[in-house]
C-alpha positions as a Markdown table, in Angstrom:
| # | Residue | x | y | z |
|---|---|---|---|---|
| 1 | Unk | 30.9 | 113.6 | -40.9 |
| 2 | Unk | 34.1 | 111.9 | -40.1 |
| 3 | Unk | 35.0 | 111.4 | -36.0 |
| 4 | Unk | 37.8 | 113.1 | -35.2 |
| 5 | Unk | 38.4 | 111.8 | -31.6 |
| 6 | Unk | 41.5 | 109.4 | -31.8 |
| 7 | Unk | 40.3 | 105.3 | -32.6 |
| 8 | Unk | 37.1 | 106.2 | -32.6 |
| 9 | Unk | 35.6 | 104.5 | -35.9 |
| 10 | Unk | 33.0 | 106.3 | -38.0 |
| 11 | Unk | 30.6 | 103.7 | -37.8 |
| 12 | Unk | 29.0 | 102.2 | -34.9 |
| 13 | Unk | 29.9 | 98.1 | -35.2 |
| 14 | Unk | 27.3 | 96.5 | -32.6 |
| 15 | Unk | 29.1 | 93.3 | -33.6 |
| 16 | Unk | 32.3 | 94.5 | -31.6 |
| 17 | Unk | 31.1 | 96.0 | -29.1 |
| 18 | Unk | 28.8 | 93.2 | -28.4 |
| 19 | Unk | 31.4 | 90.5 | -28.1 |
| 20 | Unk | 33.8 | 93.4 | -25.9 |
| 21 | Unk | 31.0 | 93.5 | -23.2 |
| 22 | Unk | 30.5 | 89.8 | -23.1 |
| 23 | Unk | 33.9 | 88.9 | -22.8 |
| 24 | Unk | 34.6 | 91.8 | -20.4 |
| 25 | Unk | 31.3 | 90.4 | -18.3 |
| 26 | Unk | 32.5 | 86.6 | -18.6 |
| 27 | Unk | 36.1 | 87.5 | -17.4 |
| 28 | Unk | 35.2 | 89.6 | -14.2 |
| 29 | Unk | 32.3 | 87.1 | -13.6 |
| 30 | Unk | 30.1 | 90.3 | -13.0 |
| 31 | Unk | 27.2 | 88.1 | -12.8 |
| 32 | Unk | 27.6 | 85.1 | -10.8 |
| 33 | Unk | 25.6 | 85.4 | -8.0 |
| 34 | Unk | 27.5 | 85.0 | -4.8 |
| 35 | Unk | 25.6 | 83.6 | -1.5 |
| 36 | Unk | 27.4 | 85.9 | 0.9 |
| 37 | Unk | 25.9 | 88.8 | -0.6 |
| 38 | Unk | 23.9 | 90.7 | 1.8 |
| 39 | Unk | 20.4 | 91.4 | -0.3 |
| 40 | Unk | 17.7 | 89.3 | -0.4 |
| 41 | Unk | 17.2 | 87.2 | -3.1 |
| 42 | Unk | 16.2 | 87.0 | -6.5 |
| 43 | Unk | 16.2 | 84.0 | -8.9 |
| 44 | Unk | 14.4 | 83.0 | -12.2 |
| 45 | Unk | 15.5 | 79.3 | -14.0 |
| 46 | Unk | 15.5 | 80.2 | -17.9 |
| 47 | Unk | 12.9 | 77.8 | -19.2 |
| 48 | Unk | 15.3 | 76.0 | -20.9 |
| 49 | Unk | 15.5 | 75.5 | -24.4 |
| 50 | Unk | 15.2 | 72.1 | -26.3 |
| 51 | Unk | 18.3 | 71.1 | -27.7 |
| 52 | Unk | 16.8 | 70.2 | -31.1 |
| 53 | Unk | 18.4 | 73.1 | -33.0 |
| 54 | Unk | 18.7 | 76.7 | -32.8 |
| 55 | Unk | 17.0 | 79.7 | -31.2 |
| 56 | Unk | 13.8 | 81.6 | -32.3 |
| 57 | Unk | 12.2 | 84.5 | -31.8 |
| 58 | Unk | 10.4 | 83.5 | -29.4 |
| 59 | Unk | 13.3 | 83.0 | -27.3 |
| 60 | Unk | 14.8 | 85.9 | -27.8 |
| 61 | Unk | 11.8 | 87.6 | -27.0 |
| 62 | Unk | 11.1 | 85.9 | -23.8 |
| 63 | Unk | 14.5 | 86.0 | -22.7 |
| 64 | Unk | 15.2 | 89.5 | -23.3 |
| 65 | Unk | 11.9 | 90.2 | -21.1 |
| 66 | Unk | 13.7 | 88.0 | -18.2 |
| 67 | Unk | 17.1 | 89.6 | -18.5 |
| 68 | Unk | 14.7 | 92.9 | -17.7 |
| 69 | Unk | 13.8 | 91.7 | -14.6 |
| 70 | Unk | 17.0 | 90.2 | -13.2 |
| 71 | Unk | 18.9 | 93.3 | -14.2 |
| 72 | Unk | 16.0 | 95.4 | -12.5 |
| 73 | Unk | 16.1 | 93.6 | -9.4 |
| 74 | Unk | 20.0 | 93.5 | -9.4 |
| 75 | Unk | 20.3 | 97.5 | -9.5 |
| 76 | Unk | 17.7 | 97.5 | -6.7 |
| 77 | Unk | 20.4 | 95.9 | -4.6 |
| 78 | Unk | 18.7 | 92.5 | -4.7 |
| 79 | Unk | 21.3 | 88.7 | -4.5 |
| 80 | Unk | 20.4 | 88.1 | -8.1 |
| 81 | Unk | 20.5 | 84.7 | -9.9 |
| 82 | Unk | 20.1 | 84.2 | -13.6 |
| 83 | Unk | 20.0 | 80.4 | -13.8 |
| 84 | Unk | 20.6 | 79.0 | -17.5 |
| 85 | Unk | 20.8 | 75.3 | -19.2 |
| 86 | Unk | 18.8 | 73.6 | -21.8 |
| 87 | Unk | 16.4 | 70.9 | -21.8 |
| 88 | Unk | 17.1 | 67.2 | -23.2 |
| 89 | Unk | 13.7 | 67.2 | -25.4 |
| 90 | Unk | 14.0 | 63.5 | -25.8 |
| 91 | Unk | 11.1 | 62.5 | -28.0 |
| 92 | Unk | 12.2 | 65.6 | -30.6 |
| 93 | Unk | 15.8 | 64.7 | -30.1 |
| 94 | Unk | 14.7 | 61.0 | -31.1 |
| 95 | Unk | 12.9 | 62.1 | -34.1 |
| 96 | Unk | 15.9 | 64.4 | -35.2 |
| 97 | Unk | 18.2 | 61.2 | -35.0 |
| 98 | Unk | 16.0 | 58.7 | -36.4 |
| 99 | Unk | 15.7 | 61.0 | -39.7 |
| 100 | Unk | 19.4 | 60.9 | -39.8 |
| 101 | Unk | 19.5 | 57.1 | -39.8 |
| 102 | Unk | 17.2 | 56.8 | -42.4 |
| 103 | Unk | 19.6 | 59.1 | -44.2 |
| 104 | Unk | 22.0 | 56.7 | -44.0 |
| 105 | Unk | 19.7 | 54.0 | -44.7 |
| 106 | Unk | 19.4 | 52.6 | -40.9 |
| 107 | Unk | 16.8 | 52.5 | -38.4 |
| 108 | Unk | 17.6 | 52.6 | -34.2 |
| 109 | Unk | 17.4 | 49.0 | -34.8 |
| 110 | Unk | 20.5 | 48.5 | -36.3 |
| 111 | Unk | 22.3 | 50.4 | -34.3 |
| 112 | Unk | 21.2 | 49.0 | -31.1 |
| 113 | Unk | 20.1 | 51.0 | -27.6 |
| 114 | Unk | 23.7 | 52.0 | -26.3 |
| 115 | Unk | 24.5 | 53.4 | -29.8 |
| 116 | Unk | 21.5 | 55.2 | -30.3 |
| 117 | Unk | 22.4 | 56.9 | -27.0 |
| 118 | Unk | 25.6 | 57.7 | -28.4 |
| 119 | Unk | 24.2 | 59.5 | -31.0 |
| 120 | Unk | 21.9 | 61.5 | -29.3 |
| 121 | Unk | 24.4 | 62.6 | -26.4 |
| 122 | Unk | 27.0 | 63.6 | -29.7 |
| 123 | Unk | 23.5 | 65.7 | -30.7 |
| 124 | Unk | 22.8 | 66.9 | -27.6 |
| 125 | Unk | 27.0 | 68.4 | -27.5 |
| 126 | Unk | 26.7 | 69.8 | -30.9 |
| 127 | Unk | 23.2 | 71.4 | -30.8 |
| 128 | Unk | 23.4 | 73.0 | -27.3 |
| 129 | Unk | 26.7 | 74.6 | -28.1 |
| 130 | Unk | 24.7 | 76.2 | -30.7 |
| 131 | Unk | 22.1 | 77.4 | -28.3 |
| 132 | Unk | 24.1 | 78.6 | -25.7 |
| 133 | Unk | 26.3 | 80.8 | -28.2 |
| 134 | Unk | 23.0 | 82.3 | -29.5 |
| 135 | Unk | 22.1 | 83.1 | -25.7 |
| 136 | Unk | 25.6 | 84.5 | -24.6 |
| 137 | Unk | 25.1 | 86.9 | -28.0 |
| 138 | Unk | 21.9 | 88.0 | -26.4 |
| 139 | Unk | 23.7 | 89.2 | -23.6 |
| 140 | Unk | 21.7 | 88.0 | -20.6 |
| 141 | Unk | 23.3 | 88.7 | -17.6 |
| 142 | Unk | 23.2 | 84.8 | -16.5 |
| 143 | Unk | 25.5 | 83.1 | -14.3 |
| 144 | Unk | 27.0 | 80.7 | -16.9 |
| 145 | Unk | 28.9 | 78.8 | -14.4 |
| 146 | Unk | 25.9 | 77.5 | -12.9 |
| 147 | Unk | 24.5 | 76.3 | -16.2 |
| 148 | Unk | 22.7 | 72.8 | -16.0 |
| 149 | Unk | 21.2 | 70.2 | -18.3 |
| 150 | Unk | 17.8 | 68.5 | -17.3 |
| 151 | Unk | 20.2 | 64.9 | -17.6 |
| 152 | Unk | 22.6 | 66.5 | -15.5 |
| 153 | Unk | 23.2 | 63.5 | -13.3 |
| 154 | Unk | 22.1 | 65.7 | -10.0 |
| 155 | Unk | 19.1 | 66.8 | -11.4 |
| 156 | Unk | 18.4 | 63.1 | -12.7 |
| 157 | Unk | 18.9 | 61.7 | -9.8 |
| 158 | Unk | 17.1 | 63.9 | -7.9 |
| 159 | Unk | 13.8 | 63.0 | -10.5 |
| 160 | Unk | 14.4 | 59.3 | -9.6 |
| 161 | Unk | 14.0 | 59.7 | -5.8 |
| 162 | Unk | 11.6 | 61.9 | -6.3 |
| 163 | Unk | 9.9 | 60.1 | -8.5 |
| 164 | Unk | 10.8 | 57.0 | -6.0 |
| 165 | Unk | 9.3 | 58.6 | -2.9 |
| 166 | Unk | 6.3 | 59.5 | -4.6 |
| 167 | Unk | 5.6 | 55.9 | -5.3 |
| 168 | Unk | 6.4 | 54.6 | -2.2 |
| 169 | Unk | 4.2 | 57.2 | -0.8 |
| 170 | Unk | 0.7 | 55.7 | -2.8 |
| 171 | Unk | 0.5 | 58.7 | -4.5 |
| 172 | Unk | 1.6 | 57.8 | -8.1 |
| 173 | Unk | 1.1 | 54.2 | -9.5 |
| 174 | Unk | 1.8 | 52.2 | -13.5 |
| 175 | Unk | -0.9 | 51.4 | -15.0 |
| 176 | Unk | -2.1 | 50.9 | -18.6 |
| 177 | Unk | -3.1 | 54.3 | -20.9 |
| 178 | Unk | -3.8 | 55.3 | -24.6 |
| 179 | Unk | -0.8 | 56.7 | -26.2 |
| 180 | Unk | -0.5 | 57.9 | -30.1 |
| 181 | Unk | 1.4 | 55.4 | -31.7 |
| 182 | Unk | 2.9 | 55.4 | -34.9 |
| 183 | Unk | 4.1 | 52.1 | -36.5 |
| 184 | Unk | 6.3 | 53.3 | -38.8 |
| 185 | Unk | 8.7 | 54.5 | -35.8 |
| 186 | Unk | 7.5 | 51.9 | -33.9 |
| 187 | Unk | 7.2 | 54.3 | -30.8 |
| 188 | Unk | 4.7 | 56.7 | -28.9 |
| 189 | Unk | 4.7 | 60.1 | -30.2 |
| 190 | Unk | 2.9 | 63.4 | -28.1 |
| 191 | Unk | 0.4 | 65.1 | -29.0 |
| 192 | Unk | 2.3 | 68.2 | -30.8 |
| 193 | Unk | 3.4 | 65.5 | -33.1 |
| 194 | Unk | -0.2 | 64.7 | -34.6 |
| 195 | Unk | -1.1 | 66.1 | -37.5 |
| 196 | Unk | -5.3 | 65.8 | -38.1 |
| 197 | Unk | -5.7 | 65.4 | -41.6 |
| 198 | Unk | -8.9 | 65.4 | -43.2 |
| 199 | Unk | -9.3 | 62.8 | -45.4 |
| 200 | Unk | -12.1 | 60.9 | -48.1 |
| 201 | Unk | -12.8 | 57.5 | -46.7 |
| 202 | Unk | -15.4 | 55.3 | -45.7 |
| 203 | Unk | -18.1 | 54.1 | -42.5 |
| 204 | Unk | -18.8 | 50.7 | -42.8 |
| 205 | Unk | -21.9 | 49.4 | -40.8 |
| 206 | Unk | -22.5 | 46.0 | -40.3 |
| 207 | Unk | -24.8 | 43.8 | -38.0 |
| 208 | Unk | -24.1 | 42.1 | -34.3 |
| 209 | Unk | -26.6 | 39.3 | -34.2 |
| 210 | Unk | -28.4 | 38.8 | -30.5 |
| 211 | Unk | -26.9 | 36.2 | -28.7 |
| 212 | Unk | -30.4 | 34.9 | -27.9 |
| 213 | Unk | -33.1 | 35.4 | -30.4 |
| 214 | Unk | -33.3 | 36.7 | -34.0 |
| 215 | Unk | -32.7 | 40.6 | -33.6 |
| 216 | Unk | -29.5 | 42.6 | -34.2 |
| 217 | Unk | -27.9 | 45.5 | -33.2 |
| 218 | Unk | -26.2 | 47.6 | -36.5 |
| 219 | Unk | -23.0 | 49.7 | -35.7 |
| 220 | Unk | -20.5 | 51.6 | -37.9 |
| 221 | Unk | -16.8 | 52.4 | -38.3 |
| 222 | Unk | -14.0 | 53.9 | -40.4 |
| 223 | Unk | -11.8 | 51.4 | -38.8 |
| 224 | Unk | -13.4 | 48.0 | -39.1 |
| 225 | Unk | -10.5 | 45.7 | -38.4 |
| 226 | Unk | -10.7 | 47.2 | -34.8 |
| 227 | Unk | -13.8 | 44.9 | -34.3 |
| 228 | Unk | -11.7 | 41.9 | -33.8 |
| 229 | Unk | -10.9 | 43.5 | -30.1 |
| 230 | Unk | -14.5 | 44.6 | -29.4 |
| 231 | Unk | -15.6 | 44.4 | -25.3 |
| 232 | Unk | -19.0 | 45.8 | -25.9 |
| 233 | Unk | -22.0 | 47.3 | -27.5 |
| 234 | Unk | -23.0 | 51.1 | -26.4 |
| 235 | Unk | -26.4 | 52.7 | -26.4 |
| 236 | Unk | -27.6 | 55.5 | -24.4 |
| 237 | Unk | -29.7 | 55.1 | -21.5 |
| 238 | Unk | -32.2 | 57.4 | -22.5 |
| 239 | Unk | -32.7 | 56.2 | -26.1 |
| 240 | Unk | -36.0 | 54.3 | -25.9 |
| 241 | Unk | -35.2 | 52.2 | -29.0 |
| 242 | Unk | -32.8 | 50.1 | -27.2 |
| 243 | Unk | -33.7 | 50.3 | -23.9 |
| 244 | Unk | -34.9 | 46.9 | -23.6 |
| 245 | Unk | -31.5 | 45.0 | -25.2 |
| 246 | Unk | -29.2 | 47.0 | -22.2 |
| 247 | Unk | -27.6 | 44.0 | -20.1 |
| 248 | Unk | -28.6 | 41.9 | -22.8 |
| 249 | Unk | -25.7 | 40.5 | -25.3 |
| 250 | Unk | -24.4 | 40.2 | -28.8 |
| 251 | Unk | -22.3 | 37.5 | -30.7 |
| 252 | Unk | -19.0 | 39.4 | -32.1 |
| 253 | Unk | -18.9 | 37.7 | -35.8 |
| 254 | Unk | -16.3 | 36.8 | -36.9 |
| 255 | Unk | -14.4 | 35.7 | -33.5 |
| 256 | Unk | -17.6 | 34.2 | -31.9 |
| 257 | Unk | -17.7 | 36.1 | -29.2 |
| 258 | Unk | -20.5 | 37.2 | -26.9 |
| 259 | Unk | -20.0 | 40.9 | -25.6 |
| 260 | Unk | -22.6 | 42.4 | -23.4 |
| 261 | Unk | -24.4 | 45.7 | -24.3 |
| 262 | Unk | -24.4 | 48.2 | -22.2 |
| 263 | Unk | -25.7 | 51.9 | -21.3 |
| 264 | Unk | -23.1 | 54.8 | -21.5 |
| 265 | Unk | -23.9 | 58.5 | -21.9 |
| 266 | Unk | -21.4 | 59.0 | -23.8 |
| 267 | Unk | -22.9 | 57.1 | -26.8 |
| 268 | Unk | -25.2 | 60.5 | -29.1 |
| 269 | Unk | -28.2 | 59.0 | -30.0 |
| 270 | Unk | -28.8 | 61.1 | -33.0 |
| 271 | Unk | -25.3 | 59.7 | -34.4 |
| 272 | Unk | -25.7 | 57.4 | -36.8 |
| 273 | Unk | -27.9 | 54.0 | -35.6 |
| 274 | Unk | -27.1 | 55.4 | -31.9 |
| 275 | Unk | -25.4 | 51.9 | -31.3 |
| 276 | Unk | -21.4 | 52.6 | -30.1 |
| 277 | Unk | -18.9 | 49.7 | -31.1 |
| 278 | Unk | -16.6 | 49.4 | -28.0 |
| 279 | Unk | -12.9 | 48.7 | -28.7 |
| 280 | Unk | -11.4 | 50.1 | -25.4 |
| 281 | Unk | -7.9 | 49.0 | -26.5 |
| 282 | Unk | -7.6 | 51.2 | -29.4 |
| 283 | Unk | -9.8 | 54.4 | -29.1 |
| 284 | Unk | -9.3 | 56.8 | -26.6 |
| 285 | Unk | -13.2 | 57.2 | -25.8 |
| 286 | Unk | -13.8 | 53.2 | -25.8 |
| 287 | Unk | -10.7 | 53.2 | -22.9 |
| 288 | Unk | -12.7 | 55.3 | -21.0 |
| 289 | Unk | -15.8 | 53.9 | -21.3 |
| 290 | Unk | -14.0 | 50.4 | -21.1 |
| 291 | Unk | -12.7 | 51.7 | -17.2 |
| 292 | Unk | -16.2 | 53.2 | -16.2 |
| 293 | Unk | -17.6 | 50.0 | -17.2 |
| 294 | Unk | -14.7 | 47.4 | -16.3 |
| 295 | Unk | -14.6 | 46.0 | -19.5 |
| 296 | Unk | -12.0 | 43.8 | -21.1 |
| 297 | Unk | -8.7 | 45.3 | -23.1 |
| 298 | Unk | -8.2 | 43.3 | -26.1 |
| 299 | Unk | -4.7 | 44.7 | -27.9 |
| 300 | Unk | -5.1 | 43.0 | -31.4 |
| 301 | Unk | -1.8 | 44.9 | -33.3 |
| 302 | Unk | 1.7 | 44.6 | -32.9 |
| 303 | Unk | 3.9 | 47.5 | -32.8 |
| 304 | Unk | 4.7 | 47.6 | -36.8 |
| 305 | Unk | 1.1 | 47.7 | -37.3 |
| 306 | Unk | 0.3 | 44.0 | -37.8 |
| 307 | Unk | -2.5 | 42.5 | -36.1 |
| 308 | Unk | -1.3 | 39.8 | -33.3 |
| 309 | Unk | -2.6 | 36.7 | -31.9 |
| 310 | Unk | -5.9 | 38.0 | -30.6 |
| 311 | Unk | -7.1 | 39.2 | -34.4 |
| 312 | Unk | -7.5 | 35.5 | -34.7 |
| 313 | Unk | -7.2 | 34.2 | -38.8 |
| 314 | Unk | -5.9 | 38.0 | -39.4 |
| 315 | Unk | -2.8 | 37.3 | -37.4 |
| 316 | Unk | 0.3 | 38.8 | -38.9 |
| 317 | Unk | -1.9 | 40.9 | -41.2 |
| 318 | Unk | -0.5 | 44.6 | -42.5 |
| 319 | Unk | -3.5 | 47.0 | -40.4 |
| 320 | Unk | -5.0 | 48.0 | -43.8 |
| 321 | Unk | -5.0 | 44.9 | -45.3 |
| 322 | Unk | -6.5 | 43.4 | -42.2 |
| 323 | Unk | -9.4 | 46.1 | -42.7 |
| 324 | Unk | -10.0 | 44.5 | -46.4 |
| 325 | Unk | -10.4 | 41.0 | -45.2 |
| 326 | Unk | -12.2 | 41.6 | -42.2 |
| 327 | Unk | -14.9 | 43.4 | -44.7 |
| 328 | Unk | -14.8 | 40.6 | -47.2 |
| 329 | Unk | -15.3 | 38.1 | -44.3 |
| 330 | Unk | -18.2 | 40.2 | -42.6 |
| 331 | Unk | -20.1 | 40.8 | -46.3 |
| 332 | Unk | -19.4 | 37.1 | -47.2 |
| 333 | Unk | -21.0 | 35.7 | -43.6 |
| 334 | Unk | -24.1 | 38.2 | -43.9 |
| 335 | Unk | -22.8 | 41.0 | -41.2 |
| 336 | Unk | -21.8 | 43.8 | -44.2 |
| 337 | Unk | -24.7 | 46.4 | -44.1 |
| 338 | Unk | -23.7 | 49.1 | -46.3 |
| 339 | Unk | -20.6 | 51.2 | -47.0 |
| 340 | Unk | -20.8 | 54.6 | -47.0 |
| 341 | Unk | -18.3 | 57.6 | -48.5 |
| 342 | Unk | -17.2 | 59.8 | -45.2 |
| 343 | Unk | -14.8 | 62.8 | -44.6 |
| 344 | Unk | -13.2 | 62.6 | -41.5 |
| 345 | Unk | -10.1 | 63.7 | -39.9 |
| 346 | Unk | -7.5 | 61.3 | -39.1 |
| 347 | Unk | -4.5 | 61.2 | -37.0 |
| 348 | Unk | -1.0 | 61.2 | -38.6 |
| 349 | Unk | 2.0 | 60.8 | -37.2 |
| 350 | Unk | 4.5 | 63.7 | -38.0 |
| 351 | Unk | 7.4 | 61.6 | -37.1 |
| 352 | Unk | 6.5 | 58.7 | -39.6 |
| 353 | Unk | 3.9 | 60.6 | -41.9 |
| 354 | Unk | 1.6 | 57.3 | -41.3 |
| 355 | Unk | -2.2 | 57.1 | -39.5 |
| 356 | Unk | -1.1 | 56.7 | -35.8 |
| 357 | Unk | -2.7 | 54.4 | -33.7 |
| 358 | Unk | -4.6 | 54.4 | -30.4 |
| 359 | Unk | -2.7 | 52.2 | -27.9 |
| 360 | Unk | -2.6 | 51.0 | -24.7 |
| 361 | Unk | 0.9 | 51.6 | -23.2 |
| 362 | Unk | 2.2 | 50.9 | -19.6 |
């Protein structure tokens, strides 16, 4: 059937009406909320949106159900606000740049701080043009000349006094914690970008010799050049095989060091020997125990994944050849017990598609 009322087409094009009705909104500013009106009021932020690329679903979705609401409360005679912007994402805005330098064969090294900036800013432009488009399509009944960007300098500075105040206050301080860090990027990633991977390696056990006396105390690891920044031994306090060496202490081989062995609940008896190798510097669980207990914090690896100044001989050392020397040295002085095939998961680092490692970060 053919339409037979005058320019009215056959076919029903949502793509023109759509873009009629948003221009038609945007002209007559039919949603910016004005402060003089008389109802009360009604506002809802958009949670806003990374600017790391384009929209998804999810979006949509979750938009669409906010839109519901503003429009709801704005026929109900309510002072409605429809607040929009996007978010500065830096660590995924970081890892979107850094793969487009090593497209060009660079790293943020070469190009320096203020240029890397640069960059991101000219992403941040590009990408959140993008979003907003996708989000004016949607039709939301926002206020778009109130949008914002979470690096807006008025919302920056108003995280730095906060953020100021807070500190002056006592009730926020600095202080050292365990990040994921990947040495390929050379920088902290969160959590969402670790990948567990399970993996076919190995537990090697070795020996701690007493410092006084002729016993020993065995533990195990996967990751035995972490030994070189042991604090401590572990048992638990209710496991009557080592009851008697608690407050006693061990010589670390290797760096000649005398650690103390302590009693942690923590520490499963029933796992493996039941004796804990402490390295609070680079294993989430050690820092812990390392802070109930006071314990040293020996950092042994640089930030490219080479051991430092505290791994002693091993200094300068790739991580994983570090871990084949420091098992030649502990089987060649007597320590190397046995080595064992494991499957275990390991942390990778999605950013640099390397193991992360545990470290301590201020």
């Amino acid at each position: 059937m053919t339409s037979t009322i005058p320019n009215l087409p056959s076919k029903y094009d949502p793509f023109t009406t759509e873009a009629k009705w948003q221009t038609y909104w945007e002209e007559k500013q039919t949603f910016k909320a004005d402060p003089n009106h008389p109802g009360s009021p009604y506002c809802i932020m958009i949670p806003p949106p990374n600017v790391t690329g384009s929209l998804h679903m999810g979006h949509a979705f979750n938009n669409s159900l906010i839109d519901t609401l503003i429009r709801y409360h704005r026929m109900k005679g309510y002072n409605t606000l429809y607040l929009p912007g996007t978010d500065h994402a830096s660590i995924a805005v970081h890892s979107v740049i850094e793969r487009q330098l090593k497209q060009e064969g660079k790293t943020r090294f070469d190009l320096g701080r203020e240029k890397f900036l640069e960059r991101a800013w000219e992403w941040k432009e590009q990408s959140s043009g993008t979003i907003t488009g996708q989000l004016r399509r949607l039709g939301i009944s926002a206020d778009w000349t109130r949008e914002r960007f979470t690096l807006d300098v008025g919302l920056a500075n108003a995280v730095i006094e906060a953020f100021v105040r807070l500190y002056e206050d006592g009730l926020i301080y600095r202080g050292q914690y365990m990040v994921n860090w990947c040495p390929a990027s050379e920088s902290a990633v969160s959590d969402v970008e670790v990948e567990n991977k399970e993996v076919q390696g190995n537990l090697w056990h070795f020996r701690y010799p007493l410092t006084e006396g002729n016993g020993y105390v065995e533990v195990a690891t996967t990751r035995p050049e972490t030994m070189l920044g042991d604090t401590a031994v572990a048992v638990n306090p209710n496991d009557p095989r080592y009851k008697h060496l608690i407050g006693k202490t061990v010589t670390l081989p290797i760096m000649n060091r005398e650690i103390p062995i302590i009693a942690d609940e923590f520490v499963d008896p029933e796992f493996g020997t039941g004796c804990v190798k402490v390295t609070p510097a680079h294993d989430p669980n050690d820092f812990q125990m390392g802070q109930r207990h006071q314990l040293p914090m020996i950092n042994i690896l640089n930030k490219n994944g080479s051991l430092n100044e505290n791994a002693g001989s091993f200094e300068g050392q790739d991580r994983f050849v570090a871990r084949k020397n420091v098992v030649k040295q502990l089987e060649k002085e007597g320590f190397l017990v046995k080595i064992e095939d494991y499957k275990h998961s390991v942390p990778y680092s999605d950013r640099g598609k390397v193991p992360i490692e545990p470290l301590l970060s201020t």
